[in-house]
N, C-alpha and C positions, 0 to 999 in steps of 0.2 A: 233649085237650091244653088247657092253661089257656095262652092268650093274657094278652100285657102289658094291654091294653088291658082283657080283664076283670076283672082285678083294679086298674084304677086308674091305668096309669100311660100317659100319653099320649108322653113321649120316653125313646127306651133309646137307649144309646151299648153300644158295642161296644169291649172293647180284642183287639188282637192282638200277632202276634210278626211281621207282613206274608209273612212266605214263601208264602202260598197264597193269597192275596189278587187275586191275575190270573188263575189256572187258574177259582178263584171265577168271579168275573165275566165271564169266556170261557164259564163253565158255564149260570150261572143269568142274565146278564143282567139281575139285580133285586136290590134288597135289602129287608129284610123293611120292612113297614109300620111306621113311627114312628122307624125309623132317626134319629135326633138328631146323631150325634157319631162317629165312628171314630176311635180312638187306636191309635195303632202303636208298643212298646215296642221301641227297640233299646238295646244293650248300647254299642253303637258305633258311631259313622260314618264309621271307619277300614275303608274295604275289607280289608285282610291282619290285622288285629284281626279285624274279624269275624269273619271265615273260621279262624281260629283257635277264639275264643268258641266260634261254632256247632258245631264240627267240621264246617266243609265250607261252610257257606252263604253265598252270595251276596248281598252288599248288593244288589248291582243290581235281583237279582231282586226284592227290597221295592219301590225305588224304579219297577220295573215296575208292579207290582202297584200303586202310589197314582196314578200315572199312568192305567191302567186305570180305578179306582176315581173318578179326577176326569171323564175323560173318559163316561162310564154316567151320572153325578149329580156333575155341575160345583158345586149347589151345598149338598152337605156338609161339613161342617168338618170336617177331619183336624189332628187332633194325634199329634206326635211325641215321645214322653218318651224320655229318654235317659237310660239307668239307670246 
C-alpha cells in the first residue's frame, strides 16, 4: 500500500457526505496520519429539504457526526460546503 507520505505529500484533507462520520469515530477512535482538513458537502441545511434530497437522511445525524469528530481531535478544521 503506497502511503501519502511516501509519495510526498505531508497534508491530506478529506471531503465527505457526513452520514457516517460518528459510527466512524465510535469505531476507530483515530484518524489517519496527516489528516489536514475535513470538508463535509451538504446539499442543504434545511432538515425536511434534506431528508428529501437524501431519500431519508438525517441532518442531525451529520451534525452528530462533527460534533463526534471535534470532540476525538478539537483541533481540525472542518469545513462545510453547501452545494
Amino acid at each position: 500500500m503506497v502511503r501519502s507520505r511516501d509519495v510526498g505529500m505531508t497534508r491530506v484533507g478529506v471531503t465527505t457526505n457526513g452520514m457516517l462520520l460518528e459510527p466512524y469515530v465510535k469505531t476507530k477512535q483515530s484518524f489517519p496520519d496527516g489528516l489536514a482538513m475535513l470538508t463535509v458537502s451538504l446539499d442543504t441545511t434545511d432538515p425536511a429539504r434534506f431528508k428529501s434530497v437524501t431519500r431519508g437522511g438525517k441532518l442531525d445525524v451529520v451534525f452528530n457526526g462533527l460534533k463526534a469528530v471535534k470532540s476525538l481531535k478539537p483541533d481540525l478544521p472542518i469545513r462545510v460546503n453547501k452545494v
